[in-house]
ZADRENKOL-457285 format. One record per residue: x, y, z negated of N, C-alpha, C, CB in turn; residue number from 1. Coordinates in Angstrom, 3 decimals, decimal comma. Atoms other than C-alpha are relative to their C-alpha. Glycine has a CB too. Example, Ala and Ser with C-alpha at 12.3 -4.5 7.8 and 13.67 -1.06 7.14 Angstrom:
<nodes>
node nx: 0,890&ny: -1,190&nz: 0,000&cax: 12,300&cay: -4,500&caz: -7,800&cx: 0,900&cy: 1,200&cz: 0,000&cbx: -0,992&cby: 0,027&cbz: -1,246&resi: 1
node nx: -0,820&ny: -1,190&nz: 0,060&cax: 13,670&cay: -1,060&caz: -7,140&cx: -0,770&cy: 1,090&cz: -0,730&cbx: 0,414&cby: 0,462&cbz: 1,415&resi: 2
</nodes>
This chain:
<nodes>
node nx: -0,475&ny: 1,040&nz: -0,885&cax: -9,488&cay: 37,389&caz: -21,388&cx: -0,269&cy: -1,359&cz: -0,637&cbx: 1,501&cby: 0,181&cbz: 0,308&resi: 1
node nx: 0,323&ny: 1,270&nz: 0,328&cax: -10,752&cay: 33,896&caz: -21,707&cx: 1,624&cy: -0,758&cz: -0,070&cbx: -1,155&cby: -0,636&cbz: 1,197&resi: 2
node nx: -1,136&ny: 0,737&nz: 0,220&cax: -8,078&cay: 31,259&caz: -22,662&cx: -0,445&cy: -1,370&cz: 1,051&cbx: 0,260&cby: -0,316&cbz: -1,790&resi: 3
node nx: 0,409&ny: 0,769&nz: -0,943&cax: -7,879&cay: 28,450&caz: -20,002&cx: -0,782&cy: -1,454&cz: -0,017&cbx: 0,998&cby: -0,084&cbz: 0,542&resi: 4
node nx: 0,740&ny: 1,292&nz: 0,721&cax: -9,786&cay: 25,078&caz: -20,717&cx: 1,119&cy: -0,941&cz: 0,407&cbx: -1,727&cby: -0,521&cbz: 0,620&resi: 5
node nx: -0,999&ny: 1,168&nz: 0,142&cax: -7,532&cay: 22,225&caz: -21,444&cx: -0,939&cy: -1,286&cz: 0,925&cbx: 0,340&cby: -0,429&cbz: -1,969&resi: 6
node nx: 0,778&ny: 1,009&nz: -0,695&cax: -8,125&cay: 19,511&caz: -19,179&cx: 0,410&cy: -1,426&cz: -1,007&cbx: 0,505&cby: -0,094&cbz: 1,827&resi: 7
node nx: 0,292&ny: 1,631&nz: 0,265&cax: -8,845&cay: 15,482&caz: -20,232&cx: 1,426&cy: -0,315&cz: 0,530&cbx: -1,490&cby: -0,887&cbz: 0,972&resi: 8
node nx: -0,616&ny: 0,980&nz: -0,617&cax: -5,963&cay: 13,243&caz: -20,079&cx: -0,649&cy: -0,713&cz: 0,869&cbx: 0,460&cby: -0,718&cbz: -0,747&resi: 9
node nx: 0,936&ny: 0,521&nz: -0,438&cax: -6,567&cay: 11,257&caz: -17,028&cx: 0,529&cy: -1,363&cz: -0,946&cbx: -0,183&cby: 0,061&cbz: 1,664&resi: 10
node nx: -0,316&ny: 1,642&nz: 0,299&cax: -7,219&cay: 7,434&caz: -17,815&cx: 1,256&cy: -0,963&cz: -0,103&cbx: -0,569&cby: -0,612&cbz: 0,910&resi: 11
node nx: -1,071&ny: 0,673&nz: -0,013&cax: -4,140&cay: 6,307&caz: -16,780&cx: 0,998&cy: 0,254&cz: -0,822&cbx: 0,390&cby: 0,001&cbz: 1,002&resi: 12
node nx: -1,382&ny: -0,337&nz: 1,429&cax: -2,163&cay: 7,792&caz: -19,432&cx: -0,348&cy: -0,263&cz: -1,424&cbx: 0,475&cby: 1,772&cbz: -0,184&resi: 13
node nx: 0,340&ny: 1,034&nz: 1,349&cax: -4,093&cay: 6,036&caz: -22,002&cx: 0,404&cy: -1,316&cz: -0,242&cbx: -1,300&cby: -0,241&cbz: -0,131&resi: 14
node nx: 0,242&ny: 1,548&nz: -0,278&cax: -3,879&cay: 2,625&caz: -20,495&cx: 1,124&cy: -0,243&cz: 1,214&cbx: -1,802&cby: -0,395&cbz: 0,551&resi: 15
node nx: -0,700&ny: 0,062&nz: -1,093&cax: -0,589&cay: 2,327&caz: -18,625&cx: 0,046&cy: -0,979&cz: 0,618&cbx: 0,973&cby: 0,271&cbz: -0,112&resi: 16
node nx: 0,562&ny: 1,481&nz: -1,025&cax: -1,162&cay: -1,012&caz: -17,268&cx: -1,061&cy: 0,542&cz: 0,824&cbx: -0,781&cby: -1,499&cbz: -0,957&resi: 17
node nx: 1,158&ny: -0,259&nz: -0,308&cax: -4,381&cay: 0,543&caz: -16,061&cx: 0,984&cy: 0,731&cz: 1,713&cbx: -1,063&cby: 1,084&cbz: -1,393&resi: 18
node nx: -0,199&ny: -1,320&nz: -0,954&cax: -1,998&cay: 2,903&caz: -13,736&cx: 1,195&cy: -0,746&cz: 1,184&cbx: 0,792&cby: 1,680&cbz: -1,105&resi: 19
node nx: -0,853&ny: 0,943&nz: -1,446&cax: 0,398&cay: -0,149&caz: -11,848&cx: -0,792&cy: -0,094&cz: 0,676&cbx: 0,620&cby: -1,488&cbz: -0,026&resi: 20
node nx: 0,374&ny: 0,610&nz: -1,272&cax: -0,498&cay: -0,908&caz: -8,589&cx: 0,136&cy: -1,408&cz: 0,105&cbx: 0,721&cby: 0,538&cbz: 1,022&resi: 21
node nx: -0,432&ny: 1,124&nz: -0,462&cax: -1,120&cay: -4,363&caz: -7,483&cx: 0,928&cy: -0,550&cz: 1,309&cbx: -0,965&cby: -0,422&cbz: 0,024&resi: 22
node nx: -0,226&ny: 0,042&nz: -1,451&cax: 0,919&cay: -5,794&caz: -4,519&cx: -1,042&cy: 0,363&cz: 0,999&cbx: 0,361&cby: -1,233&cbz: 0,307&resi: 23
node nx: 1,469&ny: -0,154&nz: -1,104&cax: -2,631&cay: -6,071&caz: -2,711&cx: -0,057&cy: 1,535&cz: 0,570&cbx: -1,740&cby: -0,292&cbz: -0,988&resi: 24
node nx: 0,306&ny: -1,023&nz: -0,048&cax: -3,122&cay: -2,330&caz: -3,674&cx: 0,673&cy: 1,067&cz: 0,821&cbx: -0,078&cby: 0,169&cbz: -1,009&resi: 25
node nx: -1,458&ny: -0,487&nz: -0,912&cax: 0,068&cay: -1,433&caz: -2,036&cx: -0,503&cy: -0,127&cz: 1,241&cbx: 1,520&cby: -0,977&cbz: -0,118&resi: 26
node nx: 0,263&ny: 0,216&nz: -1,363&cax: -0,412&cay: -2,931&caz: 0,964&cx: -1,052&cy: 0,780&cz: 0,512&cbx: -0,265&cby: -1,300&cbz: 0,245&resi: 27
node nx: 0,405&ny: -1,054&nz: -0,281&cax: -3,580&cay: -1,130&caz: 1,238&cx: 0,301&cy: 1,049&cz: 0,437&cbx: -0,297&cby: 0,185&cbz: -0,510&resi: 28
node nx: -0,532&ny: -1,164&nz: -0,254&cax: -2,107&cay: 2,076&caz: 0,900&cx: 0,432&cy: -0,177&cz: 1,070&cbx: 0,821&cby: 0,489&cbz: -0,783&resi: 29
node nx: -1,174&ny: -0,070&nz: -1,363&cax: 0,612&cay: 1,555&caz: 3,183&cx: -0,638&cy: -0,104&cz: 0,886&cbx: 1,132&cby: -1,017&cbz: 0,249&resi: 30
node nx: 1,185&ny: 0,046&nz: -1,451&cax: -2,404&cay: 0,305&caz: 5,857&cx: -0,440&cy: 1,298&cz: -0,005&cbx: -1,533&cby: -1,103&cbz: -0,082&resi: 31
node nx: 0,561&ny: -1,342&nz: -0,247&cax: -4,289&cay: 3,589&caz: 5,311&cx: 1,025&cy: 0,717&cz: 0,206&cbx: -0,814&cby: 0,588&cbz: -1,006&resi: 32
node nx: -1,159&ny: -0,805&nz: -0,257&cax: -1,141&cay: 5,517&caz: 5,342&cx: 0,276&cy: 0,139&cz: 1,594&cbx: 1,236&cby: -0,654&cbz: -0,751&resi: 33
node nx: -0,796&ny: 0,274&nz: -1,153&cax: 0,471&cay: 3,940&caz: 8,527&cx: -1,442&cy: 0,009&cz: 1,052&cbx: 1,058&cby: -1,618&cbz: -0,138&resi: 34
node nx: 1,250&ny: -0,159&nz: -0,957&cax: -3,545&cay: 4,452&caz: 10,203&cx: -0,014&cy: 1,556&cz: 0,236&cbx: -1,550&cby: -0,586&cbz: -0,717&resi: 35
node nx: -0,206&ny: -1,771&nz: -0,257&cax: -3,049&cay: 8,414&caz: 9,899&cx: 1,483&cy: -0,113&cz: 0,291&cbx: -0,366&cby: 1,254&cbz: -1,554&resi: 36
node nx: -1,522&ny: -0,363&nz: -0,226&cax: 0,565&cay: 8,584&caz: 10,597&cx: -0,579&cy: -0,611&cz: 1,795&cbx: 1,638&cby: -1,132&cbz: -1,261&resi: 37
node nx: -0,191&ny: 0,080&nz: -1,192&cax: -0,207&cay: 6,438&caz: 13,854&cx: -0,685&cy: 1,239&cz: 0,929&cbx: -0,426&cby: -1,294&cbz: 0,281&resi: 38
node nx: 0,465&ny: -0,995&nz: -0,644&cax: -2,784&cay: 8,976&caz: 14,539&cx: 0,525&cy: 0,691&cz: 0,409&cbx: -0,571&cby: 0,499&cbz: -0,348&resi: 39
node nx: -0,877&ny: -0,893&nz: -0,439&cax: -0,466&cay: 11,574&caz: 15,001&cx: 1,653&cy: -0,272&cz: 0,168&cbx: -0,239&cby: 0,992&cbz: -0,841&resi: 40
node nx: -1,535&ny: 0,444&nz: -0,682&cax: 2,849&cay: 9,926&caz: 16,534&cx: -0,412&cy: 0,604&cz: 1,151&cbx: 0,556&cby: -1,773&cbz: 0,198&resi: 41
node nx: 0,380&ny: -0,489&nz: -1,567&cax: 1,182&cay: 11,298&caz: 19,930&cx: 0,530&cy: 1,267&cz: -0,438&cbx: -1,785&cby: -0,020&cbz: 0,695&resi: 42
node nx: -0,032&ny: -1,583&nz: 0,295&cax: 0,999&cay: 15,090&caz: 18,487&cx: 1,662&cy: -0,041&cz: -0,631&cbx: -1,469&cby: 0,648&cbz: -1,361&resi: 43
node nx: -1,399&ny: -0,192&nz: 0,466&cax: 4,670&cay: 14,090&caz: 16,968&cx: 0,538&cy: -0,004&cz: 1,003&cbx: 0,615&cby: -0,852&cbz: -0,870&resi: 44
node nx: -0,564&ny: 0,230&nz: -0,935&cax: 5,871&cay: 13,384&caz: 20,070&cx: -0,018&cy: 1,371&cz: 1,034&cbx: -0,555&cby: -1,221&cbz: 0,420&resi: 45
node nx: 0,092&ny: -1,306&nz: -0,197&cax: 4,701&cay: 16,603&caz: 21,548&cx: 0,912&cy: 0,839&cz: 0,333&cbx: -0,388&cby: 0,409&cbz: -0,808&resi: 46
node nx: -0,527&ny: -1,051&nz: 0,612&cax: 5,960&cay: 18,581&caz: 19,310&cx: 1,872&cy: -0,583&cz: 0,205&cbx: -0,796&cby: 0,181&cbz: -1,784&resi: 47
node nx: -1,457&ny: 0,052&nz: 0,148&cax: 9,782&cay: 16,993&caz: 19,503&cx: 0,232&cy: 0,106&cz: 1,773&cbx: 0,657&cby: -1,612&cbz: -0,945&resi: 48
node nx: -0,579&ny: -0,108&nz: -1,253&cax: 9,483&cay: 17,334&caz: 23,348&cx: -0,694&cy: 1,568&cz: 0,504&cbx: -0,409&cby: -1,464&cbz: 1,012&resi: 49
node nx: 0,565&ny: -1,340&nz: 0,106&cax: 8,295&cay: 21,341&caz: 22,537&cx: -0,705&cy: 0,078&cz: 0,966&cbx: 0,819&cby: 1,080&cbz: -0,058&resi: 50
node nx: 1,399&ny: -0,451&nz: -0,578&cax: 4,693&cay: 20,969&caz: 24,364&cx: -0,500&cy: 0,614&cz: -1,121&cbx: -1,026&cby: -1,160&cbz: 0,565&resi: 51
node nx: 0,668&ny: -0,692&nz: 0,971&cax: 3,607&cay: 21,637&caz: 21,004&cx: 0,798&cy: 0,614&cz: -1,638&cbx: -1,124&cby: -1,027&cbz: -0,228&resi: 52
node nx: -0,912&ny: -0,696&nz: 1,079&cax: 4,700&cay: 24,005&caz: 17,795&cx: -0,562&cy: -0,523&cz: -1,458&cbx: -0,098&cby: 1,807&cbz: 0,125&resi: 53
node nx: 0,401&ny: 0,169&nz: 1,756&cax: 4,549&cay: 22,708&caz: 13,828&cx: 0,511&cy: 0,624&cz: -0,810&cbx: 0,214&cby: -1,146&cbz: -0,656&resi: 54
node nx: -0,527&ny: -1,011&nz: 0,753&cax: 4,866&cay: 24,970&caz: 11,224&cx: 0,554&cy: -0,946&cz: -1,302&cbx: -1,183&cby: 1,241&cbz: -0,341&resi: 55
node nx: -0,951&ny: 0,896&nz: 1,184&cax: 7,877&cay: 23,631&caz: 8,503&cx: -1,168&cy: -0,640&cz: -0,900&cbx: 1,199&cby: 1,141&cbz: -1,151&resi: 56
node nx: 1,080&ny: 0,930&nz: 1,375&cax: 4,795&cay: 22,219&caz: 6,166&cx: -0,271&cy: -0,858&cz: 0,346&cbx: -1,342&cby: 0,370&cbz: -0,574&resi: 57
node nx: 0,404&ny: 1,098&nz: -1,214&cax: 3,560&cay: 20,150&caz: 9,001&cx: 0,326&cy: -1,022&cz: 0,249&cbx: 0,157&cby: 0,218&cbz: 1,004&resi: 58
node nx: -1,366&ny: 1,156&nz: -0,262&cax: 6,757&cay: 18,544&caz: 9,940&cx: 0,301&cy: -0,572&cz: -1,516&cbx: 1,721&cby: 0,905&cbz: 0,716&resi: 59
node nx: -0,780&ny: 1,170&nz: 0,721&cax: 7,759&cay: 17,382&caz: 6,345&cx: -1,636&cy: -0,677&cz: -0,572&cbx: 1,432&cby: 0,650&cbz: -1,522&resi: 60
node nx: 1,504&ny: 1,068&nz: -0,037&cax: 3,956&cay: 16,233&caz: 5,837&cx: 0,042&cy: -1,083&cz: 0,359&cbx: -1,078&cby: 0,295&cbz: 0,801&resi: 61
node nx: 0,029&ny: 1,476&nz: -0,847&cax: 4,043&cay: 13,928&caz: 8,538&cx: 1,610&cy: -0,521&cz: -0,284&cbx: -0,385&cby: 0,235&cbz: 2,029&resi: 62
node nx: -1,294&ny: 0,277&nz: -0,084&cax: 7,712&cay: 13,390&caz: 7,814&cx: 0,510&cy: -1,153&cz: -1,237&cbx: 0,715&cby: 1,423&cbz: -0,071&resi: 63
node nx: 0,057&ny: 0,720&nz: 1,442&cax: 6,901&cay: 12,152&caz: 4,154&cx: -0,986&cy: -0,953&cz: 0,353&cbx: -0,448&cby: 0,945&cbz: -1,391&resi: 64
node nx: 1,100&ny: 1,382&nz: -0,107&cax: 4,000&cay: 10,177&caz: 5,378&cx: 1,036&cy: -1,147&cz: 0,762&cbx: -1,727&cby: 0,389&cbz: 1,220&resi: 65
node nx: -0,556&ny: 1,047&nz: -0,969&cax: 6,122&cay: 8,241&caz: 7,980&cx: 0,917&cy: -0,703&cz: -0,639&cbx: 0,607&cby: 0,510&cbz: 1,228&resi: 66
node nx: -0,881&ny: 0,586&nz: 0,797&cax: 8,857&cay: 7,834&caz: 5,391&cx: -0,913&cy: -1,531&cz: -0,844&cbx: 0,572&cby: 1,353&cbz: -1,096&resi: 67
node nx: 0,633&ny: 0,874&nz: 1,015&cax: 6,087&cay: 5,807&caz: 2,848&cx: -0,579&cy: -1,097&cz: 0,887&cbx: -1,148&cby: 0,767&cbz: -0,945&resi: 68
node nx: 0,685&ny: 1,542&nz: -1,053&cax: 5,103&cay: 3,512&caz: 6,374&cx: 1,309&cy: -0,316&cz: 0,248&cbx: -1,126&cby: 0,196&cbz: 1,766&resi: 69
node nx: -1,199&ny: 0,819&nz: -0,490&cax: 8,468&cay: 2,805&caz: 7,618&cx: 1,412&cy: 0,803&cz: -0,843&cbx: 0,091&cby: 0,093&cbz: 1,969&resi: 70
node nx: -0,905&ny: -1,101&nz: 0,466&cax: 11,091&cay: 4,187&caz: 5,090&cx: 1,516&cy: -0,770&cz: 0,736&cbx: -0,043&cby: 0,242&cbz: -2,042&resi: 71
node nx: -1,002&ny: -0,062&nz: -0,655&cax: 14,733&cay: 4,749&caz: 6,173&cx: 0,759&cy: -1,135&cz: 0,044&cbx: 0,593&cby: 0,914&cbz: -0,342&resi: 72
node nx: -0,916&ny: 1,128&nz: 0,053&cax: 16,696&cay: 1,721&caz: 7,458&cx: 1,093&cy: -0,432&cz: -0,975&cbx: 0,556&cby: 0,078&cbz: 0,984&resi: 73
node nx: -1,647&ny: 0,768&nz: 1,118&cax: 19,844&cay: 2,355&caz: 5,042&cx: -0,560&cy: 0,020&cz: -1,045&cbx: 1,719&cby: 0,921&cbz: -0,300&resi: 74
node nx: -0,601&ny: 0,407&nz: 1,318&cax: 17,818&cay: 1,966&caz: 2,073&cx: 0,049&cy: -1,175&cz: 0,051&cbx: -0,600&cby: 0,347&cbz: -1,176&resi: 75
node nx: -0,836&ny: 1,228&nz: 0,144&cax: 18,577&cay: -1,142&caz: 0,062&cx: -0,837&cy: -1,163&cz: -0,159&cbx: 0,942&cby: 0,078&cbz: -1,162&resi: 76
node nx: 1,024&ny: 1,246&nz: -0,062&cax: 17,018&cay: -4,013&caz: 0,481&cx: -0,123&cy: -0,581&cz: -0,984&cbx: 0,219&cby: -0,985&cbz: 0,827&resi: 77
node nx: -0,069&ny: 0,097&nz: 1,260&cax: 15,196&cay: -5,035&caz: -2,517&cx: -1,260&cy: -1,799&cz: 0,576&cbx: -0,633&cby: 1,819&cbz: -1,171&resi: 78
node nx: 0,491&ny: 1,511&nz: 0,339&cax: 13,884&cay: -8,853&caz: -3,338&cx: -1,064&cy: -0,316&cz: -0,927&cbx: 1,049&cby: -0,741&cbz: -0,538&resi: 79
node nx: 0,622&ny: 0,398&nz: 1,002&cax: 11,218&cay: -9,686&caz: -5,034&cx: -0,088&cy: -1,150&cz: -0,173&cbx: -0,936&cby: 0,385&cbz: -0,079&resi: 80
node nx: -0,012&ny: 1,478&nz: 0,309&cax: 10,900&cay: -12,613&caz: -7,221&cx: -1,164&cy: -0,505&cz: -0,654&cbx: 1,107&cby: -0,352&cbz: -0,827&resi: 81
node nx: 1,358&ny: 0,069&nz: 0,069&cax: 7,602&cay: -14,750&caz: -7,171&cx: 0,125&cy: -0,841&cz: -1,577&cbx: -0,810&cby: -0,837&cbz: 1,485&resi: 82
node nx: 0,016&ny: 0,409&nz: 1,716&cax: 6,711&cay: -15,864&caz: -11,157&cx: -0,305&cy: -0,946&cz: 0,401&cbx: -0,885&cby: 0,587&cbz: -1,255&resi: 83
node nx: 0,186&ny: 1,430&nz: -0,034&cax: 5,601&cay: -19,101&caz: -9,579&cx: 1,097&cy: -0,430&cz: 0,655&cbx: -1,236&cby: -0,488&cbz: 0,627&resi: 84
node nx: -0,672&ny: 0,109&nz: -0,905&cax: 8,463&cay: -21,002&caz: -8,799&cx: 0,525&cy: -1,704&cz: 0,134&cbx: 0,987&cby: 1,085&cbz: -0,193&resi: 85
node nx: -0,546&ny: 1,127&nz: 0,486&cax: 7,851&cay: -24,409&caz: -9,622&cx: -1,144&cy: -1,193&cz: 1,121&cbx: -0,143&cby: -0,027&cbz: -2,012&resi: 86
node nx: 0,622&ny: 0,507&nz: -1,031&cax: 6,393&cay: -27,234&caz: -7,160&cx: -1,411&cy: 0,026&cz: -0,359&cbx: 0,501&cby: -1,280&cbz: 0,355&resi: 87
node nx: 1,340&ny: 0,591&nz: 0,340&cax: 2,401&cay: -27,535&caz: -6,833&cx: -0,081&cy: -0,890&cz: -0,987&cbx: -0,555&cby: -0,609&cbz: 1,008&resi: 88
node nx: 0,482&ny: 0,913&nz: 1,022&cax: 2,279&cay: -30,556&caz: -8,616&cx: 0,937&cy: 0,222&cz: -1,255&cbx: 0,019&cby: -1,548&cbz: 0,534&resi: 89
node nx: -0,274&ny: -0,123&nz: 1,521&cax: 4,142&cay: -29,581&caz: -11,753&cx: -1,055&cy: 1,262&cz: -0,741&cbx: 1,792&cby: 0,441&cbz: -0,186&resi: 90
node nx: 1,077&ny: -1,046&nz: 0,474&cax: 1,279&cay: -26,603&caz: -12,073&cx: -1,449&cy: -0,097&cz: -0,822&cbx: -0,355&cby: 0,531&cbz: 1,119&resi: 91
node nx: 1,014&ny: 0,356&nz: 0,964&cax: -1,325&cay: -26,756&caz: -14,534&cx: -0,818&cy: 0,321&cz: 0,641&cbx: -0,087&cby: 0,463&cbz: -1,255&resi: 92
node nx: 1,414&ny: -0,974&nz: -0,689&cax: -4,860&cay: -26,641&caz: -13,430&cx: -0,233&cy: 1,309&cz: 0,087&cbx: -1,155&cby: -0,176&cbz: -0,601&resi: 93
node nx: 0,482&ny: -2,064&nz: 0,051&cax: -5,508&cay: -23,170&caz: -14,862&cx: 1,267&cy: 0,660&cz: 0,731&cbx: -0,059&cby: 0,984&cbz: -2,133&resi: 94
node nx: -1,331&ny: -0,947&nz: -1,060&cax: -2,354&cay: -21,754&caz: -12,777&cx: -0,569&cy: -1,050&cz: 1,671&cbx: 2,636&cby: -0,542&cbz: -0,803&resi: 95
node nx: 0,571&ny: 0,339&nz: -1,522&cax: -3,744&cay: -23,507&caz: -9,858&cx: -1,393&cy: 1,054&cz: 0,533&cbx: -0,611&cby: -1,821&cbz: -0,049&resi: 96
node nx: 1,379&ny: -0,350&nz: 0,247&cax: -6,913&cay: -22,118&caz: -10,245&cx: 0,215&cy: 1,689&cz: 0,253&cbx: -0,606&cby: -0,542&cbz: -1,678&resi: 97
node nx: -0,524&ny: -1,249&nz: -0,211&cax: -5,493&cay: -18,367&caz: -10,955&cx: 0,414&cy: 0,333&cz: 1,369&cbx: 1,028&cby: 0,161&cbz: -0,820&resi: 98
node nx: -0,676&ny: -0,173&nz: -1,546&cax: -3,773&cay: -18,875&caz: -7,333&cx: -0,861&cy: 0,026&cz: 1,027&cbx: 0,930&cby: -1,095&cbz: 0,420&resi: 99
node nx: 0,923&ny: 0,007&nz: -0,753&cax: -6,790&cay: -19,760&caz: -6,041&cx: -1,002&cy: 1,122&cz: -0,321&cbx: -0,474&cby: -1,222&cbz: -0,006&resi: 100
node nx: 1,368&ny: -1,391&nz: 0,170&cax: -9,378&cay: -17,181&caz: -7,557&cx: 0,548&cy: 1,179&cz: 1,134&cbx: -0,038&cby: 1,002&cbz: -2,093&resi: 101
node nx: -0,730&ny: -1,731&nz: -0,525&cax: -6,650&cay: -14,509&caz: -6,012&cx: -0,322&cy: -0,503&cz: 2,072&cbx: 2,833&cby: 0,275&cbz: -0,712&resi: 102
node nx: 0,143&ny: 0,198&nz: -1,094&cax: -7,133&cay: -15,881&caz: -2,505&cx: -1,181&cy: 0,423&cz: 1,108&cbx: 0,161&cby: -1,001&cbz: -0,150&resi: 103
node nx: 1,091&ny: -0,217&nz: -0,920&cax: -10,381&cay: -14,370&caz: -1,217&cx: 0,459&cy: 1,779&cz: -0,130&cbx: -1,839&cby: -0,675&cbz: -0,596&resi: 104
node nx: -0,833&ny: -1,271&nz: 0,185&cax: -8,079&cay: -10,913&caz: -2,159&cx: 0,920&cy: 0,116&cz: 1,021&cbx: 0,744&cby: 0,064&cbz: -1,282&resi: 105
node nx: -1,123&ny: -0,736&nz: -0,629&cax: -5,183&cay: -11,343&caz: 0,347&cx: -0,640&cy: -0,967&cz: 1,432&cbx: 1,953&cby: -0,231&cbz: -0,775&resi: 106
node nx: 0,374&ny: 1,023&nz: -1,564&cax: -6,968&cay: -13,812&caz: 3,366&cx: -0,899&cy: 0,843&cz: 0,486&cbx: -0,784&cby: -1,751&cbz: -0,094&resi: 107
node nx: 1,236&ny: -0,383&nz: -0,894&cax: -9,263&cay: -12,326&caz: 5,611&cx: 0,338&cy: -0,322&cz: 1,421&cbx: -0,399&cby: 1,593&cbz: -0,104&resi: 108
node nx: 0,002&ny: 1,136&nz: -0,550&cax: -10,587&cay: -15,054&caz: 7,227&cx: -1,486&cy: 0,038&cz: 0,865&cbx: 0,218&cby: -1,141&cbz: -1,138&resi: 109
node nx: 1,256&ny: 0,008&nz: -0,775&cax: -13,680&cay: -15,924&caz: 9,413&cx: -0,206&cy: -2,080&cz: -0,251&cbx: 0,339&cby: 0,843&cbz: 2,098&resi: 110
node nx: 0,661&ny: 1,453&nz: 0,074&cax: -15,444&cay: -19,022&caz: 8,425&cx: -0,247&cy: -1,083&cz: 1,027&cbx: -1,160&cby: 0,166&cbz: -0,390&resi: 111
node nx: 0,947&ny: 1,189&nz: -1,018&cax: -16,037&cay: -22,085&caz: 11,004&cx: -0,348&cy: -0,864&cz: -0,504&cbx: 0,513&cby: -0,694&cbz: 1,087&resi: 112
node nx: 1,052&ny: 1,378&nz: 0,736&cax: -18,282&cay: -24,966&caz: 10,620&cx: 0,960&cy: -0,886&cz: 1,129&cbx: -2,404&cby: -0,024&cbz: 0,286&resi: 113
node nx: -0,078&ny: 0,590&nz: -0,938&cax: -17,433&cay: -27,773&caz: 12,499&cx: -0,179&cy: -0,557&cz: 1,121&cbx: 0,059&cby: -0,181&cbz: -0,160&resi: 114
node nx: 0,581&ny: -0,313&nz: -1,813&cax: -19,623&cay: -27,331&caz: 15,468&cx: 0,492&cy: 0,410&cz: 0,506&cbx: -0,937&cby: 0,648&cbz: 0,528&resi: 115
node nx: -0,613&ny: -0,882&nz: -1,472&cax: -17,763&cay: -24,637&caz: 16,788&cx: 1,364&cy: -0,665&cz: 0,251&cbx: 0,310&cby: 1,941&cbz: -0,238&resi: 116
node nx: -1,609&ny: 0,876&nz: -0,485&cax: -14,287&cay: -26,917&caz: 16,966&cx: -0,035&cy: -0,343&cz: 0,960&cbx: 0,540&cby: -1,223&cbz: -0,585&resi: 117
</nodes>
């Protein structure tokens, strides 16, 4: 009997910074997430008005996906607090600059010239 092959740490357990999520990255998710979950709110709907049958794996599948797009009203509402919190003009160039590099990351935008105004 062969002995089983040890697998590779992955990456992220070398380099735990490597393995946070950014806000951005989040949001992502949660978009792809909440794009298959909408897919099947029709076939959920269905199934809770028994046109159609889901077998228990099914239901907490979609049950866990829907949780990670819209999770449950009573939990607790949590705050985040932004590390910039001081007016524009007390900001150093290079922290201006940082705010700005990140901006072609969370805008999606469509360019006009001033012809088309």
């Amino acid at each position: 009997m062969s002995t089983p092959r040890k697998r590779k740490n992955p990456k992220w357990k070398d380099n735990q910074e490597a393995a946070k999520l950014t806000p951005l990255q989040v949001s992502q998710l949660r978009r792809r997430l909440y794009e298959h979950v909408d897919e099947q709110v029709e076939e959920a709907h269905g199934v809770v008005m028994g046109r159609k049958q889901w077998s228990p794996t099914q239901a907490r599948v979609f049950s866990s996906m829907l949780n990670k797009v819209v999770p449950d009203l009573s939990a607790n509402f949590t705050q985040h607090e932004h590390m910039i919190s001081d007016a524009p003009e007390k900001l150093s160039r290079a922290q201006l600059e940082a705010i700005a590099s990140t901006m072609d990351n969370i805008i999606d935008a469509e360019l006009v010239t001033e012809d088309e105004v």
